[in-house]
Every structure is written in C-alpha cells, then in structure tokens.
C-alpha positions as CSV (number, residue, x, y, z in Angstrom):
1,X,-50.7,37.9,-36.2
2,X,-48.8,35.7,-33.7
3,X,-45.2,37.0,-33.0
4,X,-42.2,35.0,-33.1
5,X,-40.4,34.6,-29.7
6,X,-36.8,34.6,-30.2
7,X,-34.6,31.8,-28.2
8,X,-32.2,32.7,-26.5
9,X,-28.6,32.5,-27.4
10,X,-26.5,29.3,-25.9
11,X,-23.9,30.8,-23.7
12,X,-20.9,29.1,-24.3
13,X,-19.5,26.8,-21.1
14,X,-17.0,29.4,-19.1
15,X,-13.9,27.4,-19.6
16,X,-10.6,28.3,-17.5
17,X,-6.8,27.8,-19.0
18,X,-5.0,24.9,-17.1
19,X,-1.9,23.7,-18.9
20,X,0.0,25.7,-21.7
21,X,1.0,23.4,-25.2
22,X,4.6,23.5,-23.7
23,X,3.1,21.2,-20.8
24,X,0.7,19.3,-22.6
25,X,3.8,18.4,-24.7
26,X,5.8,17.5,-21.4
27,X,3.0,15.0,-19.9
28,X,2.4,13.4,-23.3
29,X,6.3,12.3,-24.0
30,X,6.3,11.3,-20.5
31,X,3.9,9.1,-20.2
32,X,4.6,7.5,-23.8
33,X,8.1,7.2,-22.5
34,X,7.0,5.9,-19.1
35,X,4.5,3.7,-20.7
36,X,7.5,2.0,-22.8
37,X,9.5,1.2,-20.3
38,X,7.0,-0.4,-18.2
39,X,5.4,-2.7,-21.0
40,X,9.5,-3.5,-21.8
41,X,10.3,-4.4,-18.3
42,X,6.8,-6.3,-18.4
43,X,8.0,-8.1,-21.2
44,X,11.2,-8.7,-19.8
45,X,10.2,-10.3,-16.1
46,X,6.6,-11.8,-16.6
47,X,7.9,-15.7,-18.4
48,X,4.6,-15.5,-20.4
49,X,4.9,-12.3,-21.6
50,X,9.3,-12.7,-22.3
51,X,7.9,-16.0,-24.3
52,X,5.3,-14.6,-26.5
53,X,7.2,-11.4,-27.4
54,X,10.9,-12.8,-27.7
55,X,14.0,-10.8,-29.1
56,X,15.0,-10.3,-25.3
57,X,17.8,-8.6,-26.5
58,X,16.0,-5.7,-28.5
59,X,13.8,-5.2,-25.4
60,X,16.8,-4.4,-23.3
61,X,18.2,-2.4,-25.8
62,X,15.0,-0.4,-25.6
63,X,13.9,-0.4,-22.1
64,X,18.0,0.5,-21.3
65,X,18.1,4.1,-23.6
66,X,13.6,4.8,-23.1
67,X,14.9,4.9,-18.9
68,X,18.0,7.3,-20.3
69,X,16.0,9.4,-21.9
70,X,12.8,9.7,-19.7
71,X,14.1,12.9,-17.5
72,X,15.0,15.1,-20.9
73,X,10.9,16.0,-21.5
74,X,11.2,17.5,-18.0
75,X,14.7,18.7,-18.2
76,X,13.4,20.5,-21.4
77,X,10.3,21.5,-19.8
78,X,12.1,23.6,-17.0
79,X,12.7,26.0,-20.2
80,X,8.7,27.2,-19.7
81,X,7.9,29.6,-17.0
82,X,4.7,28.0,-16.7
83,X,6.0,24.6,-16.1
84,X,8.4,26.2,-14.0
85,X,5.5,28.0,-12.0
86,X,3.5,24.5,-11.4
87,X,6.8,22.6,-10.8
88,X,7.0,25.1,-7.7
89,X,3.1,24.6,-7.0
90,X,3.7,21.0,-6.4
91,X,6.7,21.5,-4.2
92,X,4.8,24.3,-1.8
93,X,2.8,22.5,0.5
94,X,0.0,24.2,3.2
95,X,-2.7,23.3,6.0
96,X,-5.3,23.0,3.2
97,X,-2.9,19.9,1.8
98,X,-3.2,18.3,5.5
99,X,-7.2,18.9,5.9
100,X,-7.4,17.3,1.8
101,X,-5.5,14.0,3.2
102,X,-7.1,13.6,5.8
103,X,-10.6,14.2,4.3
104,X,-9.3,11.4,1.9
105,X,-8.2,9.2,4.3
106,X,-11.7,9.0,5.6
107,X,-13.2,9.3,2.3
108,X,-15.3,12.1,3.6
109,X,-17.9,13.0,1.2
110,X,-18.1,16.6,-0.2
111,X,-15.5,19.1,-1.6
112,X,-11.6,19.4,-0.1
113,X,-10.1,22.4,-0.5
114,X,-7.4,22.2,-3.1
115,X,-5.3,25.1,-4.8
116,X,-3.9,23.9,-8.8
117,X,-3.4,20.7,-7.5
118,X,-4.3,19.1,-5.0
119,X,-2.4,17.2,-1.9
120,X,-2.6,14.1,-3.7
121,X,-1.7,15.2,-6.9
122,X,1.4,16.7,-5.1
123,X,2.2,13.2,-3.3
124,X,2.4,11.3,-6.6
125,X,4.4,13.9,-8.6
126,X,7.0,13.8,-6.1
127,X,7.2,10.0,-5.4
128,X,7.3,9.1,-9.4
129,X,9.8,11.8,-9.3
130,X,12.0,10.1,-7.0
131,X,11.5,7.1,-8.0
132,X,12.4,8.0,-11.4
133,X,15.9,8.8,-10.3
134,X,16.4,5.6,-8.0
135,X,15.5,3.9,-11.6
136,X,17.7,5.6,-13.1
137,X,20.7,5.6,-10.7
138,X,20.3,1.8,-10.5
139,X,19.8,1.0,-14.3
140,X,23.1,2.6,-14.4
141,X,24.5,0.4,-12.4
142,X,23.3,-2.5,-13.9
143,X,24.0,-1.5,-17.5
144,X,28.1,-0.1,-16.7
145,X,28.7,-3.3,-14.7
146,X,32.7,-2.5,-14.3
147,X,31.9,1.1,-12.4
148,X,30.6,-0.6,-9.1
149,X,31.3,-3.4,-6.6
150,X,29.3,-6.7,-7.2
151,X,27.6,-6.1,-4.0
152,X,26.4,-2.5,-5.4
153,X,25.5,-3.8,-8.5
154,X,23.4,-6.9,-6.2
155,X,22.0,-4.2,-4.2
156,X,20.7,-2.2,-7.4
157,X,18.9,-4.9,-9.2
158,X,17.0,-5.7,-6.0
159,X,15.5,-2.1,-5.6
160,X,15.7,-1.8,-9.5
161,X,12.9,-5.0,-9.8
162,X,11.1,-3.7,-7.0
163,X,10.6,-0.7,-7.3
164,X,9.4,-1.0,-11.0
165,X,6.7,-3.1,-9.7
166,X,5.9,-0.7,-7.3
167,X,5.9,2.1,-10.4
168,X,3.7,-0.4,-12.3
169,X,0.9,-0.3,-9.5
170,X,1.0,3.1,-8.9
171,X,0.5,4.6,-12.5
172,X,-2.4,1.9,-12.8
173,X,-3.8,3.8,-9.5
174,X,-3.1,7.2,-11.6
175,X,-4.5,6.2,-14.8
176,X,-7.7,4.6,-12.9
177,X,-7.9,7.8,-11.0
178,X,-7.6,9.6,-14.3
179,X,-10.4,7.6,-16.4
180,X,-12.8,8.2,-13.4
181,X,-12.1,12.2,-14.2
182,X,-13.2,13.2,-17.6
183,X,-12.7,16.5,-17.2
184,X,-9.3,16.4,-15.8
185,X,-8.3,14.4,-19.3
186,X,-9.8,17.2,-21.2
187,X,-7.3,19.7,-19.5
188,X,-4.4,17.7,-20.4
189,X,-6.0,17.1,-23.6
190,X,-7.2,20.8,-24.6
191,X,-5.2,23.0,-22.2
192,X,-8.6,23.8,-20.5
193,X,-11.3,22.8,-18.0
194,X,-14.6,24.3,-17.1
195,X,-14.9,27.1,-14.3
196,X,-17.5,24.8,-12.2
197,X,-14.8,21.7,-12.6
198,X,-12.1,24.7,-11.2
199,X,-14.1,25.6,-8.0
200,X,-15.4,22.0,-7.3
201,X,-12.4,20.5,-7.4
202,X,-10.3,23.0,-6.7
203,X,-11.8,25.8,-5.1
204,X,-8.5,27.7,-3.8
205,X,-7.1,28.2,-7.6
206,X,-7.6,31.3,-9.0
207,X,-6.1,31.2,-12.4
C-alpha cells in the first residue's frame, strides 16, 4: 500500500514593519495635497491647460488654501514618536550616506549600504522640505499683497514660478523612482516590506 507523502507547509514570506498607520496617514495627505497643488498651478501657467479647465478664479482659490494647508499633515505627524524617530533618521547623516552617493553617482552596480533610508531618500526629504517653505513664504507674499514692498512681492513670484517647476520635476523623478520599486509602494501601502527587500536595500537597518 503506497503511502502518502505529505507536502510541506508554505512558510509565510518573513515580512519586517516599516511605517506605522500614523505615517502611512502622513505620506498619503501629503502627496494628495501636494498632488493638488501641482495639477492647480499646472492649470494655472500652461495656456492649454488654463483654457481647457477655466474658472481661473476657483483654481486660485484652491491652489492658495491646498499650499496653506500642506505643512499641518506633518505638523500633526510630529505628534507620533515613530514619525518623530524617522524625522531624526533623515536628518542624521554618516560615511555610509557619502559611499551610497557616490556609488550612485557612478551608477555602480551591486548593493550600497543604507540604514532606514537611504542617502538619497534623505537628499529629497530635505530639499522638498525646504522648498515647501520657500512656497509657502512666497505664496504669502503674493496672496497679502499690502504686507511687502513691490520689489518683495516681484522677487517672490520669480522664485514662486520657479521653483514650482522645479517641484514639478522632482516629484516626477520620485514617483518614477517609486513605480520602478514595488516593494517600497507596498511599505507605504501595508506598513511592511519583506526581510530580503530590508537587507538588499538596506542592509544597515535593523528594525
């Protein structure tokens, strides 16, 4: 009588916790809120896209209190320890941040040693950070015209346009970068990534 050979059970893919709900939630409102004031300032400068869209005044209206409100999700976010934690992650640079840039300077094939996030990830979260503020410091001026000097108010609509183009180019480098990592959109999506994606990518994390 031939005996049945069992299988063997599936081991479930070791997965590793990278973001909490708290800054799941934070990312999400940010990009939304990010994503409507680009597509309003889009439809605002670009002639074909001001033509086919129209009700120029509703889109100021918009794009005005969207850039007024896009620091709160952050603001509210410092509330989280963890967010708090990784907010400090990105700020703390070390010689494994210089060896990753210049590894991708040269586009040198094989791993770069990266903690949580990486030297690039770091780069971008603290230029859209400042440039966030420069936005916001010259929307101000634009919008309360009789606070500031004409030549202020010149001045701030120059770097204003600008420098939302240069925003536009840079979160299309982000979200490009993004698509080509499924597994980094999981752990924004599900809080969690798998342990060979963590020492791959990231091989001086220990969570």
């Amino acid at each position: 009588m031939n005996q049945r050979l069992e299988e063997p059970p599936v081991q479930a893919e070791a997965r590793v916790r990278r973001f909490t709900p708290a800054e799941r939630w934070i990312h999400r409102t940010t990009a939304v809120l990010m994503g409507i004031c680009v597509a309003t300032a889009a439809c605002l400068y670009v002639p074909a896209l001001a033509e086919l869209v129209g009700r120029r005044a509703l889109l100021v209206t918009v794009h005005k209190w969207t850039g007024l409100l896009l620091p709160i999700p952050v603001l509210a976010g410092l509330a989280s320890r963890a967010f708090r934690a990784d907010v400090g992650r990105l700020n703390r640079w070390g010689a494994h941040d210089r060896v990753w840039l210049r590894a991708a300077r040269r586009r040198a094939p094989g791993p770069r040693p990266a903690a949580k996030f990486n030297a690039g990830q770091k780069l971008y979260a603290s230029w859209i950070a400042g440039a966030t503020l420069v936005m916001l410091a010259t929307g101000l001026m634009m919008w309360f015209t009789h606070l500031t000097p004409l030549m202020w108010r010149t001045s701030a609509t120059f770097v204003h346009d600008w420098l939302a183009l240069t925003i536009g180019i840079v979160l299309a480098g982000h979200i490009g970068m993004a698509l080509g990592d499924p597994e980094a959109r999981r752990g924004l999506r599900t809080g969690s990534v798998s342990r060979e994606w963590a020492d791959r990518e990231h091989p001086l994390w220990r969570p």
